[in-house]
N, CA, C and O of each residue as an XYZ file, in Angstrom:
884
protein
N      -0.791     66.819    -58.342
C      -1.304     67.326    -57.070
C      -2.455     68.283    -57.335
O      -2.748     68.731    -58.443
N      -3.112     68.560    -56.115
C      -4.704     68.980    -56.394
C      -4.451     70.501    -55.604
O      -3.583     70.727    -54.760
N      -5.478     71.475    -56.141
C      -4.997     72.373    -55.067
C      -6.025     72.311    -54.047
O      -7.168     71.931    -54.298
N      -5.640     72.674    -52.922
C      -6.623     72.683    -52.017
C      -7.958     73.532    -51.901
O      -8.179     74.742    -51.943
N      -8.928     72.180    -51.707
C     -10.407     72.974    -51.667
C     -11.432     72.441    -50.775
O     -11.306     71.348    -50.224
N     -12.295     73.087    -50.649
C     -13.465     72.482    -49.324
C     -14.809     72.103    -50.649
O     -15.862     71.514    -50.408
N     -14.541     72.429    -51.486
C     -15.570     71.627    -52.578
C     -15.810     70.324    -52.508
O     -15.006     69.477    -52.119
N     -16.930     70.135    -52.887
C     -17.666     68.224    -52.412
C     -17.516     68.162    -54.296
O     -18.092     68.832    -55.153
N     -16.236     66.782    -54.443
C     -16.449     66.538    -55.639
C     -17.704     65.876    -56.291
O     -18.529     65.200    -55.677
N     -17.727     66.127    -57.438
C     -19.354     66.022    -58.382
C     -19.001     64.711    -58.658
O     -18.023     64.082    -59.062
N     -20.281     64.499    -58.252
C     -20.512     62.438    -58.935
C     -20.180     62.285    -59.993
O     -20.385     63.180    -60.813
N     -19.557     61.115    -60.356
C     -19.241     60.373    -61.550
C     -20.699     60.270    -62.445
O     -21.508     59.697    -61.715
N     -21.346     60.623    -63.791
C     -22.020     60.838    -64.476
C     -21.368     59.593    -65.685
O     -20.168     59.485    -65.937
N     -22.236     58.915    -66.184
C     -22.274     57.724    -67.475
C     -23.266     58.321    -68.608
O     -23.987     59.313    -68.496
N     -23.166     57.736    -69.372
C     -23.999     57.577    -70.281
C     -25.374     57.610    -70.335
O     -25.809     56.568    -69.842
N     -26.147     58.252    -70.667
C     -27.671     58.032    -70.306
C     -27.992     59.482    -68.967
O     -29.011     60.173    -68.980
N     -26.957     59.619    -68.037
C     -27.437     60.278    -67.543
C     -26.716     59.733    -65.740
O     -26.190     60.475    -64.910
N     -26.972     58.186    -65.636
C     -26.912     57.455    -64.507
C     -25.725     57.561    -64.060
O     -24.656     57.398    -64.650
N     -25.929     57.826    -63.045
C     -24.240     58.351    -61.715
C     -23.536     57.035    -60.958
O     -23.978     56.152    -60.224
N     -22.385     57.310    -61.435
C     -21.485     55.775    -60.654
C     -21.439     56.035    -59.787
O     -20.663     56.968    -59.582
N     -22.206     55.457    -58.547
C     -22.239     56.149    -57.137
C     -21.137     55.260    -56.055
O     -20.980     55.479    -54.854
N     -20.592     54.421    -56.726
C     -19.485     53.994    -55.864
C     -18.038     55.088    -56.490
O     -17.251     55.616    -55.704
N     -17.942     55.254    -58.108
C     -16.751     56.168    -58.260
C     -16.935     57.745    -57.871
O     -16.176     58.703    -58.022
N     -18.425     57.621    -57.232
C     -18.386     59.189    -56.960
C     -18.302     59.179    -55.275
O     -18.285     60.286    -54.736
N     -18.246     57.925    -54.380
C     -18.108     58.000    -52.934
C     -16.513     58.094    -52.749
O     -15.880     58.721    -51.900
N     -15.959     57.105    -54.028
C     -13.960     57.214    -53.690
C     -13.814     58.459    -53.646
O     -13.400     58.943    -52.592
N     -14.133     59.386    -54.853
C     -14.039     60.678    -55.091
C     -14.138     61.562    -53.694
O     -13.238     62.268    -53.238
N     -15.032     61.418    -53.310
C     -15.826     61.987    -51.562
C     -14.521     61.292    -50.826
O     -13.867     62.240    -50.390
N     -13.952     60.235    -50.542
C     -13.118     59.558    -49.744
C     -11.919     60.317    -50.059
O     -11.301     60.766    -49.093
N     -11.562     60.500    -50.989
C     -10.067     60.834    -51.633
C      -9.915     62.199    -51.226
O      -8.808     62.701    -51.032
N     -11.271     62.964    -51.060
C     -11.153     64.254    -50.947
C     -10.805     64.522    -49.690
O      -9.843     65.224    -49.381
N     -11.885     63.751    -48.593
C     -11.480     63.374    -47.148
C     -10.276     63.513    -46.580
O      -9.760     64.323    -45.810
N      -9.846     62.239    -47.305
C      -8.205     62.286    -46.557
C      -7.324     63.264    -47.226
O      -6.411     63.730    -46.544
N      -7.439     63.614    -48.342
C      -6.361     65.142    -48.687
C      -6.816     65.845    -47.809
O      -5.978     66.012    -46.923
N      -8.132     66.551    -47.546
C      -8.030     67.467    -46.122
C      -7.540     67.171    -44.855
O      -7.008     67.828    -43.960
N      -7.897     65.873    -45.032
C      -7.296     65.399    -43.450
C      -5.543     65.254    -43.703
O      -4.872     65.472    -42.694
N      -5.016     65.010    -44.586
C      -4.001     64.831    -44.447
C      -3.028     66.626    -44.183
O      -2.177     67.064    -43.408
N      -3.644     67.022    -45.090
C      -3.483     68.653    -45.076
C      -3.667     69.444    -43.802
O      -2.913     70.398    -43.612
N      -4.728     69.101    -42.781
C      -4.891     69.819    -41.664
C      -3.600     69.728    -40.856
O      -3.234     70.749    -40.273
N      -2.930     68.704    -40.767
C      -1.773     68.563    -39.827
C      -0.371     69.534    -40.254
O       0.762     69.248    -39.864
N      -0.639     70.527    -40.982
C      -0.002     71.411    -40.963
C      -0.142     72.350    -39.898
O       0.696     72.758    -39.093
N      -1.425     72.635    -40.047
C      -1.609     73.614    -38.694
C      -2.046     73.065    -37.224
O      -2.999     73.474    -36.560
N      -1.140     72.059    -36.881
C      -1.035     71.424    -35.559
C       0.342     71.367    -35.060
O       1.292     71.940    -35.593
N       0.393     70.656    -34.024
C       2.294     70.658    -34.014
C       2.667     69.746    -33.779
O       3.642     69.551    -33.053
N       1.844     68.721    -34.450
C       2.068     67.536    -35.293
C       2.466     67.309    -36.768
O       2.286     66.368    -37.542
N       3.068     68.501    -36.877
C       3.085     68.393    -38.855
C       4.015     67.313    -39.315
O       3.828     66.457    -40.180
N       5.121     67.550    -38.508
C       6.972     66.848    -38.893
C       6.387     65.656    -38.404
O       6.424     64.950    -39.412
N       5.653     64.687    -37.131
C       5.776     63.154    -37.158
C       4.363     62.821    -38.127
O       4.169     61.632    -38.380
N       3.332     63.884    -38.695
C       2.132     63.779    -39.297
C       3.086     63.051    -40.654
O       3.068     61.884    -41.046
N       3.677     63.912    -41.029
C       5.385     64.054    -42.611
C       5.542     62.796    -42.458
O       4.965     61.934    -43.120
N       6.805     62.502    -41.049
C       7.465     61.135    -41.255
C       6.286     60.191    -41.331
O       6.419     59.520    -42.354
N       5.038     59.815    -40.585
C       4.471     58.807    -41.199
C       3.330     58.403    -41.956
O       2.823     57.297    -42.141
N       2.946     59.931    -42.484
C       2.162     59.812    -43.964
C       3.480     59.428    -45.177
O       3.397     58.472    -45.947
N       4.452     60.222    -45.141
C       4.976     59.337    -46.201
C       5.737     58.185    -46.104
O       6.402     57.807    -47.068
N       5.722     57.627    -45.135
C       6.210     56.272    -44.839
C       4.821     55.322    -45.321
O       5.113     54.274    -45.898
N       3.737     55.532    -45.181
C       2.259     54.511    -45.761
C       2.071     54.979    -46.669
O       1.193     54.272    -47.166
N       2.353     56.026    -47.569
C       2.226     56.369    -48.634
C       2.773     55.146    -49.608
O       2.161     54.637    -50.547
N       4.104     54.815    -49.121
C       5.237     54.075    -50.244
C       4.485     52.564    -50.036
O       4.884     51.703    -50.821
N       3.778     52.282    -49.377
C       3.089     50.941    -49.761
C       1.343     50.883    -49.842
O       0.607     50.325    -50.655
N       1.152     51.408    -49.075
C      -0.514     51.571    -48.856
C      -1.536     53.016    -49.321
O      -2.307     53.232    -50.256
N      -1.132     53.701    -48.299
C      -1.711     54.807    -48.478
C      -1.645     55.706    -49.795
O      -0.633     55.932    -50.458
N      -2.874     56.149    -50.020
C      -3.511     56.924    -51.660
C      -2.975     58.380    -51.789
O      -2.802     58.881    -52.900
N      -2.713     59.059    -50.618
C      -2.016     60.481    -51.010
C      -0.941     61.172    -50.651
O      -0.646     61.665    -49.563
N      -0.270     61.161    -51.878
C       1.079     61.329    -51.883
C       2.067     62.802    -50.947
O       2.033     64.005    -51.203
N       2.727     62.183    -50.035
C       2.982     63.682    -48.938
C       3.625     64.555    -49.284
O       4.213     65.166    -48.392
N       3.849     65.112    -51.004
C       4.248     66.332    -51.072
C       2.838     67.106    -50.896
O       2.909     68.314    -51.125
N       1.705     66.660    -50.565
C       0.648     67.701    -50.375
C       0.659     68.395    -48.393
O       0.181     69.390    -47.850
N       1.378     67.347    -47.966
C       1.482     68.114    -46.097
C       2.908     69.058    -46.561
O       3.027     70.273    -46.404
N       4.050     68.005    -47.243
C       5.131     68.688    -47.579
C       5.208     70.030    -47.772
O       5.847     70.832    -47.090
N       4.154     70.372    -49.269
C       4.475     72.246    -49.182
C       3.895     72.734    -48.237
O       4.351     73.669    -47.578
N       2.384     71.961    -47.949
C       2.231     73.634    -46.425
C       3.223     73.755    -45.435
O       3.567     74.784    -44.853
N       3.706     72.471    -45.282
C       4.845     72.741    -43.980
C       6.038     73.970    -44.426
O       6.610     74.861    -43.798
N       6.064     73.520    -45.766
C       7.556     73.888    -46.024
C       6.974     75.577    -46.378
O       7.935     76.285    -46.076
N       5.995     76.355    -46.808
C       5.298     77.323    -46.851
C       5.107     78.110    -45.655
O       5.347     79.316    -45.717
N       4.647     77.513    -44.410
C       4.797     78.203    -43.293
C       5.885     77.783    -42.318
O       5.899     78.021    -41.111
N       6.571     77.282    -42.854
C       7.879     77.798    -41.970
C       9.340     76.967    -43.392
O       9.785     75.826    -43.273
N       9.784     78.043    -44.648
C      10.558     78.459    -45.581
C      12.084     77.865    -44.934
O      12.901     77.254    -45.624
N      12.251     78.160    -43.593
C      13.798     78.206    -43.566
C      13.867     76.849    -43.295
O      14.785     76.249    -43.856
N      12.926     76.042    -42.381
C      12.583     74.319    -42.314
C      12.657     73.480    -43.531
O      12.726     72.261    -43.377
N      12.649     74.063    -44.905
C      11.969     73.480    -45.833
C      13.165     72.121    -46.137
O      12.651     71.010    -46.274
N      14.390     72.192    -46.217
C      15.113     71.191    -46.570
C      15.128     70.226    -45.630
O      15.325     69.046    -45.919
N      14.869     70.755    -44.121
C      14.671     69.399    -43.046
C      13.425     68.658    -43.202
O      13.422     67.555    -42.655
N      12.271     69.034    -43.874
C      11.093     68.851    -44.320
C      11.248     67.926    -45.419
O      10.336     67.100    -45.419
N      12.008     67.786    -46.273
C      12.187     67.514    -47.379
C      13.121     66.251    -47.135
O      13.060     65.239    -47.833
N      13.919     66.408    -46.153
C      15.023     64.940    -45.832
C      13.869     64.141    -44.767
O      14.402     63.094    -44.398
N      12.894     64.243    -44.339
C      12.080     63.582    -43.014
C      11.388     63.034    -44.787
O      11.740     61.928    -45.195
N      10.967     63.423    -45.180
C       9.808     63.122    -46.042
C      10.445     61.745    -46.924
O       9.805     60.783    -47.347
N      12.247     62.073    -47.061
C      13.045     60.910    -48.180
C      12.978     59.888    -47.024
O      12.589     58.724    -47.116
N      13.381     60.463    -46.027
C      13.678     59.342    -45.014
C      12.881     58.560    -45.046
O      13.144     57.451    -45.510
N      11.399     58.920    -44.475
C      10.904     58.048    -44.358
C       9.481     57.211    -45.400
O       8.860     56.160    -45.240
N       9.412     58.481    -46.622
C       9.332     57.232    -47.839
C      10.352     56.003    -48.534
O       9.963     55.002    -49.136
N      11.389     56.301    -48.327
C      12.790     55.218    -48.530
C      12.365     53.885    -47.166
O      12.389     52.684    -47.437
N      12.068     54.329    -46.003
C      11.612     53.346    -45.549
C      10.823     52.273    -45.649
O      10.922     51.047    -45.610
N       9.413     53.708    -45.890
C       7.960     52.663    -46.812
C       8.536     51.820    -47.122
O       8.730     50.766    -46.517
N       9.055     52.286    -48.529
C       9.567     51.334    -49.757
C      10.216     50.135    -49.379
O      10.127     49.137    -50.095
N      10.867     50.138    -48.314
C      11.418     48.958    -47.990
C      10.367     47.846    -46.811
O      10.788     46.791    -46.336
N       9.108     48.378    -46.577
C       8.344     48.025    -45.709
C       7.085     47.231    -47.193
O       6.445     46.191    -47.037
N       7.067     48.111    -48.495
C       6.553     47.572    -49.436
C       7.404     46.358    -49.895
O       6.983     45.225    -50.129
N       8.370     46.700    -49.960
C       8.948     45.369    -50.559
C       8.806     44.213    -49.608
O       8.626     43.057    -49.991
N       8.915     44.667    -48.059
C       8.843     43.373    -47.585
C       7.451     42.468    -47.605
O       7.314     41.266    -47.377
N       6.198     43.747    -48.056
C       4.990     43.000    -48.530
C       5.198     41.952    -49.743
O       5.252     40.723    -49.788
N       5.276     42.822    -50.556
C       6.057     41.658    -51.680
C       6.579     40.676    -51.294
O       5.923     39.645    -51.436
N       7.761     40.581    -50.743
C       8.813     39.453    -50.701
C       8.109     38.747    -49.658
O       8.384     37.550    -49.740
N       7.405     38.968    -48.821
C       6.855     37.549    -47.729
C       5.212     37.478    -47.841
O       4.602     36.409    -47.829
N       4.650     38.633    -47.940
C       2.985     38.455    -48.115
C       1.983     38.925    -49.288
O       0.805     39.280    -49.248
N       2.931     38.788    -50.382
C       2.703     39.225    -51.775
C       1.033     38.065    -52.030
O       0.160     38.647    -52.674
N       0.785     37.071    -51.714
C      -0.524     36.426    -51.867
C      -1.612     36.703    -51.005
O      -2.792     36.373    -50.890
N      -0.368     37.799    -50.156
C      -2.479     37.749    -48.822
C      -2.406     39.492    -48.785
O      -3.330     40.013    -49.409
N      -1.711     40.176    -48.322
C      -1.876     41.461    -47.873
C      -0.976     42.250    -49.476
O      -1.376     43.414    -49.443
N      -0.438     42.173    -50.187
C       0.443     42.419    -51.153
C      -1.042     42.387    -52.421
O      -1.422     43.417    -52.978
N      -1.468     41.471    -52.583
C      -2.226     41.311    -53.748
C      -3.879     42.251    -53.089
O      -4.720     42.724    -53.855
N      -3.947     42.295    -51.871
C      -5.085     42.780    -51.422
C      -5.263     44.629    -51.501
O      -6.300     45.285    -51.404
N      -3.632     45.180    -51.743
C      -3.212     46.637    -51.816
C      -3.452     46.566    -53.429
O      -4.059     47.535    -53.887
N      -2.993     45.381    -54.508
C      -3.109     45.961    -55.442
C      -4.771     45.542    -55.772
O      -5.246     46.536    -56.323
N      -5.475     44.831    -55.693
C      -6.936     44.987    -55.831
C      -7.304     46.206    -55.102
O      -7.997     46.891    -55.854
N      -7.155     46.728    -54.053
C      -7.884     47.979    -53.483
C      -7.336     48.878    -54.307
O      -7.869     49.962    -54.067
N      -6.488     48.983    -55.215
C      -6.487     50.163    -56.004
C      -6.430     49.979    -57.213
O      -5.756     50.680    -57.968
N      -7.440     48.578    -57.722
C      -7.698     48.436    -58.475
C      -6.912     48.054    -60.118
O      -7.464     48.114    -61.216
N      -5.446     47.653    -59.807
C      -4.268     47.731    -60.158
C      -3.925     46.923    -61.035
O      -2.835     47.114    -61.575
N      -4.899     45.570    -61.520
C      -4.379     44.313    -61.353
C      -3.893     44.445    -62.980
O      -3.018     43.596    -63.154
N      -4.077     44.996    -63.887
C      -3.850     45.161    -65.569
C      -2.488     46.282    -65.185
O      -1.498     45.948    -65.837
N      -2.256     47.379    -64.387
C      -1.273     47.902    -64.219
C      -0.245     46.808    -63.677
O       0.750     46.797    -64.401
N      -0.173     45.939    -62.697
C       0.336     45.001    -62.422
C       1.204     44.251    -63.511
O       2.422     44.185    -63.677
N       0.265     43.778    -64.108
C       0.975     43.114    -65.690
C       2.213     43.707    -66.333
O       3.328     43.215    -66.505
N       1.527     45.363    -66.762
C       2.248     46.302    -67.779
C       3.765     46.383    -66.306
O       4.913     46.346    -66.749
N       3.630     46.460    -65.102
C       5.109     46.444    -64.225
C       5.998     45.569    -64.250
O       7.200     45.823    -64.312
N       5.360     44.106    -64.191
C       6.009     42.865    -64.651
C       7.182     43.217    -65.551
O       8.411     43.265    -65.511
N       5.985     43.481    -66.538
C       7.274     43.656    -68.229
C       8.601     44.645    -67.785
O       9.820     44.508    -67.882
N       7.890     45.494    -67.358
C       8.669     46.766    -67.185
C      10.115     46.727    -66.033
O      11.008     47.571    -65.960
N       9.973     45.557    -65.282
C      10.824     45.375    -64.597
C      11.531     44.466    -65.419
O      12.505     45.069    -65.869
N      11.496     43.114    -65.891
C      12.374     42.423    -67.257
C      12.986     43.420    -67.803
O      14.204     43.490    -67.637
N      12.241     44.526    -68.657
C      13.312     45.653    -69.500
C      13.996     46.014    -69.105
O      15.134     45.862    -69.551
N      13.630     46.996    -67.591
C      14.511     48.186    -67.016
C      14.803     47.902    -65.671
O      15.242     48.972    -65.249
N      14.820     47.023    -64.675
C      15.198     46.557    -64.093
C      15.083     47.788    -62.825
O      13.958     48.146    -62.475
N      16.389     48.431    -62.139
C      16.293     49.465    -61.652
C      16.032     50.638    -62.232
O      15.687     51.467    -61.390
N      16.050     50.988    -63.156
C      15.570     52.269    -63.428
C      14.211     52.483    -63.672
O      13.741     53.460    -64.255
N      13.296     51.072    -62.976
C      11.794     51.450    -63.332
C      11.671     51.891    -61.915
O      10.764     52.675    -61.636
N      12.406     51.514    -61.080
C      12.056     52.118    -59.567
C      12.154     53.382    -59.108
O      11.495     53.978    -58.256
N      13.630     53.921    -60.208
C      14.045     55.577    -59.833
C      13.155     56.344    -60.447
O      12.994     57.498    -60.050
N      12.387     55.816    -61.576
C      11.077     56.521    -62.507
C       9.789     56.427    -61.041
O       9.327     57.245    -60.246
N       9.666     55.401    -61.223
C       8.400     55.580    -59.690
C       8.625     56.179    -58.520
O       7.808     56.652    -57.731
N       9.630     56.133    -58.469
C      10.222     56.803    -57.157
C       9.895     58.671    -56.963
O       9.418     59.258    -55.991
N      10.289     59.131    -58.067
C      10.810     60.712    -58.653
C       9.169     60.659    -58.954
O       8.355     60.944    -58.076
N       8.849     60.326    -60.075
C       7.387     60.595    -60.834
C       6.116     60.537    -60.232
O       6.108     59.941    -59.155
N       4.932     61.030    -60.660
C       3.453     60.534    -60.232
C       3.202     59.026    -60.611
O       2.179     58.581    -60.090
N       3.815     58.243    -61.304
C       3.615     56.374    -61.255
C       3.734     55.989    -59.923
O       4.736     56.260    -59.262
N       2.958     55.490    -59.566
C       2.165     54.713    -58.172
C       3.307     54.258    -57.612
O       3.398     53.047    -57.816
N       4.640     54.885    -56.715
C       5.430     54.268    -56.151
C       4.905     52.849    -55.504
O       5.267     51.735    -55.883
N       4.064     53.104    -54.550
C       3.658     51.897    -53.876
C       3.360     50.426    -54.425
O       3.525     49.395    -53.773
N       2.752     50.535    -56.129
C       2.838     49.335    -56.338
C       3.953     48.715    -56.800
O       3.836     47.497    -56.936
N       5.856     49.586    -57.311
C       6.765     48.907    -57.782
C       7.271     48.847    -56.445
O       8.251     48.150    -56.710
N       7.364     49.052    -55.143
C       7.370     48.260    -53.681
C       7.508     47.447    -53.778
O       8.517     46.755    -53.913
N       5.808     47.158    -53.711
C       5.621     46.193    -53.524
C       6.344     44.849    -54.750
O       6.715     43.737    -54.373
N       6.381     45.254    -55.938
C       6.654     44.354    -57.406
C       8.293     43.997    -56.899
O       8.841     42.900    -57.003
N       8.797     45.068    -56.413
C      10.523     44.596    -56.059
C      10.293     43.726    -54.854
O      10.518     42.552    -55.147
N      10.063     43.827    -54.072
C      10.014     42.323    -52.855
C       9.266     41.100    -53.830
O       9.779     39.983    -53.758
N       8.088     41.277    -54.723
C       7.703     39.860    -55.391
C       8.755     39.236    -56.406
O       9.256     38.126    -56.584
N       8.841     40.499    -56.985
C      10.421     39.893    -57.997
C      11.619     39.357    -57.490
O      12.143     38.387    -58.037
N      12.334     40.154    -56.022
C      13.610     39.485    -55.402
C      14.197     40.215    -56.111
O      15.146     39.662    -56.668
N      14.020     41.542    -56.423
C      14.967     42.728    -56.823
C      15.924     42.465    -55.280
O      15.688     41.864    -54.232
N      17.285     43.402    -55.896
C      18.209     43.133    -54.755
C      17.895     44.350    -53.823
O      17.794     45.490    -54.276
N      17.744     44.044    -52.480
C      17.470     44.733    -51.654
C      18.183     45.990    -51.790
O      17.541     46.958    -52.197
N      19.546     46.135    -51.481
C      20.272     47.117    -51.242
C      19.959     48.118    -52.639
O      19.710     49.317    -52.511
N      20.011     47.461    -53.914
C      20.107     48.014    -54.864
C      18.787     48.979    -54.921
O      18.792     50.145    -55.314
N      17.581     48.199    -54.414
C      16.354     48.719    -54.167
C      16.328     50.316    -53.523
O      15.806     51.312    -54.025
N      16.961     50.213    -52.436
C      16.992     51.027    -51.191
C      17.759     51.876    -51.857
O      17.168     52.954    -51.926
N      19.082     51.919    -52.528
C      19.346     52.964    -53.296
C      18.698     53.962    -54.004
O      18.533     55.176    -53.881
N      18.342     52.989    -54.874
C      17.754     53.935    -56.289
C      16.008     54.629    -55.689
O      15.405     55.306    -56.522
N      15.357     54.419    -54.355
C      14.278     54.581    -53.632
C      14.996     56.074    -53.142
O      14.520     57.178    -53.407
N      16.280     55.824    -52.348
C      16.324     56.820    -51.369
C      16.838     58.306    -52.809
O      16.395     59.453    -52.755
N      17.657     57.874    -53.733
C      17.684     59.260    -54.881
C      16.532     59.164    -55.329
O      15.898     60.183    -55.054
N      15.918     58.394    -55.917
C      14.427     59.414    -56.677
C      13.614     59.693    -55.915
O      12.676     60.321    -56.405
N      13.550     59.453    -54.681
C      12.631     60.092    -53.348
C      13.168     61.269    -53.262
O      12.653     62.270    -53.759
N      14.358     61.262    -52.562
C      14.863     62.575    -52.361
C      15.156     63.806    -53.447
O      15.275     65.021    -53.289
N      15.207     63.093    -54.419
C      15.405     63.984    -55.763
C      14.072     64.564    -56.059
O      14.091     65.413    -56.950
N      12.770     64.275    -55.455
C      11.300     64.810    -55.837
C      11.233     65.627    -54.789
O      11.405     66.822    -55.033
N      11.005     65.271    -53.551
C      10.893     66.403    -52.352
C      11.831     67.121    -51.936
O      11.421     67.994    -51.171
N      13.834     67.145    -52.254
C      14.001     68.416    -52.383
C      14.070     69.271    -53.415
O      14.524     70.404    -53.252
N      13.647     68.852    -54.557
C      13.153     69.955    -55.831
C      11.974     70.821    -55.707
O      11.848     71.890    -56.304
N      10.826     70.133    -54.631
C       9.797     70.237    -54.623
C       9.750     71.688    -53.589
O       8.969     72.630    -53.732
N      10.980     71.529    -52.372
C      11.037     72.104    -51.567
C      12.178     73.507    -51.718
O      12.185     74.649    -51.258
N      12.978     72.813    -52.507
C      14.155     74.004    -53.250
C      13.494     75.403    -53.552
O      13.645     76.545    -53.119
N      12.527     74.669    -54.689
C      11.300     75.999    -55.710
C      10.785     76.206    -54.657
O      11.086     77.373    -54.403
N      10.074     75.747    -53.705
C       8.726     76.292    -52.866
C      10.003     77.805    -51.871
O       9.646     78.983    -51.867
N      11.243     77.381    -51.240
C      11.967     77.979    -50.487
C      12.551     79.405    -51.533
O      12.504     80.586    -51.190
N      12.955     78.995    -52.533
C      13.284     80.009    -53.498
C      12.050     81.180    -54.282
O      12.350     82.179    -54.936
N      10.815     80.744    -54.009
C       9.726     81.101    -55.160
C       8.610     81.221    -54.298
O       7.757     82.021    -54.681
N       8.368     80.558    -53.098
C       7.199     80.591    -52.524
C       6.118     80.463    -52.821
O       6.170     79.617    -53.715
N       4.664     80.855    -52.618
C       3.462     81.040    -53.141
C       3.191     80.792    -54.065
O       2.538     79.757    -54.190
N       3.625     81.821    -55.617
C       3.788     81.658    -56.830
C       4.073     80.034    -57.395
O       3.172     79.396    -57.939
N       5.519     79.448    -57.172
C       5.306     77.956    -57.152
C       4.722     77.227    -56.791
O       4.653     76.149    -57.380
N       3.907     77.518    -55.452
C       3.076     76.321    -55.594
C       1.901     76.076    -56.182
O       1.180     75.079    -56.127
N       1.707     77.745    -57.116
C       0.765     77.336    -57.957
C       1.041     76.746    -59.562
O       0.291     76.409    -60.478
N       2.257     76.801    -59.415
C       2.956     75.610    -60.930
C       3.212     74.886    -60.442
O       3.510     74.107    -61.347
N       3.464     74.135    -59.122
C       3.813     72.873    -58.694
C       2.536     71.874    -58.584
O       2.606     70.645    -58.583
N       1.214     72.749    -58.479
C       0.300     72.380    -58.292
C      -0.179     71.510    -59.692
O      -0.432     70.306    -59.737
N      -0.215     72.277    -60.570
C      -0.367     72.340    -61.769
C       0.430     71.424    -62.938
O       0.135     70.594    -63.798
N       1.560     72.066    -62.450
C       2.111     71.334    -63.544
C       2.982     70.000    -63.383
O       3.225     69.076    -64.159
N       3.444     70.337    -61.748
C       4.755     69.242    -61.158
C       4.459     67.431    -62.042
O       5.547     66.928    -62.322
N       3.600     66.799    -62.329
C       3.304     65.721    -63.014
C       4.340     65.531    -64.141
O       5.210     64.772    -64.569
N       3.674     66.747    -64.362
C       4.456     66.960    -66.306
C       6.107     67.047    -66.106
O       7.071     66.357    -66.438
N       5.877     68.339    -65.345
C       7.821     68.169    -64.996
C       8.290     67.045    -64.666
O       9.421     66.761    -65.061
N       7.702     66.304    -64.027
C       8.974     65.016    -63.496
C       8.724     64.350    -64.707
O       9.840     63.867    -64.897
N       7.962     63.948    -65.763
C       7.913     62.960    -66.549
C       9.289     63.636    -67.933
O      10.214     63.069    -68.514
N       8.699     65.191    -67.972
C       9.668     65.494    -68.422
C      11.120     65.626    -68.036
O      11.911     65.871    -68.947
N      11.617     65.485    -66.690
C      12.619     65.121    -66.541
C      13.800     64.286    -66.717
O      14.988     64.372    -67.027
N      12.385     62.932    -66.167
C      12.958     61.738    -66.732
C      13.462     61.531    -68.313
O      14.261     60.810    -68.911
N      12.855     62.213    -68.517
C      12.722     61.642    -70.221
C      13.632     62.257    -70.913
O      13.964     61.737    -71.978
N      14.260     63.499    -70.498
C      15.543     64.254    -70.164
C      16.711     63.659    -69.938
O      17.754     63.890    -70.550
N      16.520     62.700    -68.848
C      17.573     62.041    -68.106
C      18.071     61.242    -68.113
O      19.126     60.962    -67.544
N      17.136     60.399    -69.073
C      17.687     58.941    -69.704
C      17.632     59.384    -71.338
O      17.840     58.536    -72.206
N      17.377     60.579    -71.622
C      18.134     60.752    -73.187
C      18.997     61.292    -72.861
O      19.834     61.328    -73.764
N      19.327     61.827    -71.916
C      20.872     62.262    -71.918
C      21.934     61.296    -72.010
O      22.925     61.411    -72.731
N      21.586     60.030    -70.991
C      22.369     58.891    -70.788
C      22.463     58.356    -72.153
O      23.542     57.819    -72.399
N      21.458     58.374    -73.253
C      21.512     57.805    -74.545
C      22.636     58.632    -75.429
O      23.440     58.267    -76.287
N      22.396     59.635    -74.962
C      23.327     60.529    -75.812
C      24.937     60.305    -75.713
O      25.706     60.314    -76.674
N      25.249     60.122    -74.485
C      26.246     59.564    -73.808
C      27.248     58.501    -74.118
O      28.475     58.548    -74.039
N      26.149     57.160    -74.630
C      26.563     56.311    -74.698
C      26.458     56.463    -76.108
O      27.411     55.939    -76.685
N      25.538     57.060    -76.943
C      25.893     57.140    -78.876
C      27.189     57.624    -78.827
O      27.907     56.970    -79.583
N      27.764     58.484    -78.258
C      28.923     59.330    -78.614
C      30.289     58.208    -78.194
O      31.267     58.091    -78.933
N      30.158     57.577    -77.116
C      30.898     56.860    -77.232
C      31.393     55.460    -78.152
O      32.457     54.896    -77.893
């Protein structure tokens, strides 16, 4: 996550000198909608702004709603866990609105989300990754900064089992935004300038925590 700024990001610069002026307009775009997505804190639209930015988040949409999440949960602290269940709710939905891209329009509107984000070699490396790990590549995307939206969509193309889907979506959803919201309610201000910062790293380190623990588990037995 980015912290918030009214700065116009700096063009993409190459070699020689010459500016990628299409990776420096996404840049301008990306910045766009984080403000725009961010302003609906201070409206009193924040909570249905919540439920359906992170509901298009989990299939389509580029920015991820723990960024409306903490301001909400920042100016008004005692809200923060109802903030935090609107946000599982209705990314657990997405996810099931991604999969149904997958599972019925994975050749027209499904393949057109992963070209717009340019995906198609990440695509591949998910393939595999679902053969290995089956559900636990979803509770990793789910919890982590890995592009929830494109293993969505990969579980409706694969014919992952629905229910099983919707499970392991609704804990690593909810397991990111109320951690996210726990620290912000307990710590305030101060956290959200390590959440800002560092939250990436923590969840990867979590995971990686969480399934060596399970290893550990099963050596001993």
């Amino acid at each position: 996550m980015t912290e918030h700024s009214t700065e116009t990001a700096a063009p993409t610069v190459l070699a020689g000198g010459a500016v990628d002026r299409p990776a420096a307009a996404k840049k301008r775009l990306h910045r766009r909608l984080y403000d725009w997505v961010l302003h609906w804190a201070d409206t009193p639209y924040g909570v249905p702004a919540l439920f359906l930015l992170s509901f298009a988040e989990s299939s389509f949409f580029p920015i991820p709603p723990d960024v409306l999440l903490i301001a909400l949960v920042l100016g008004r602290p005692a809200r923060a866990f109802y903030f935090a269940a609107v946000c599982t709710v209705a990314s657990a939905a997405g996810g099931v609105a991604g999969y149904g891209i997958g599972w019925a329009l994975m050749d027209t509107v499904g393949q057109r989300i992963i070209d717009f984000y340019h995906a198609q070699d990440y695509w591949v490396k998910v393939t595999a990754w679902y053969a290995a790990y089956d559900f636990w590549i979803v509770f990793v995307a789910a919890f982590t900064p890995i592009p929830y939206k494109v293993f969505t969509i990969a579980s409706g193309a694969f014919h992952m089992n629905l229910l099983g889907f919707a499970a392991v979506s609704i804990v690593g959803r909810g397991m990111r935004f109320f951690i996210v919201a726990a620290l912000l309610y307990h710590f305030g201000p101060p956290m959200k300038r390590l959440i800002d910062k560092y939250f990436d790293l923590l969840c990867v380190l979590f995971v990686v925590l969480l399934i060596g623990g399970f290893g550990v588990v099963k050596w001993l037995k």
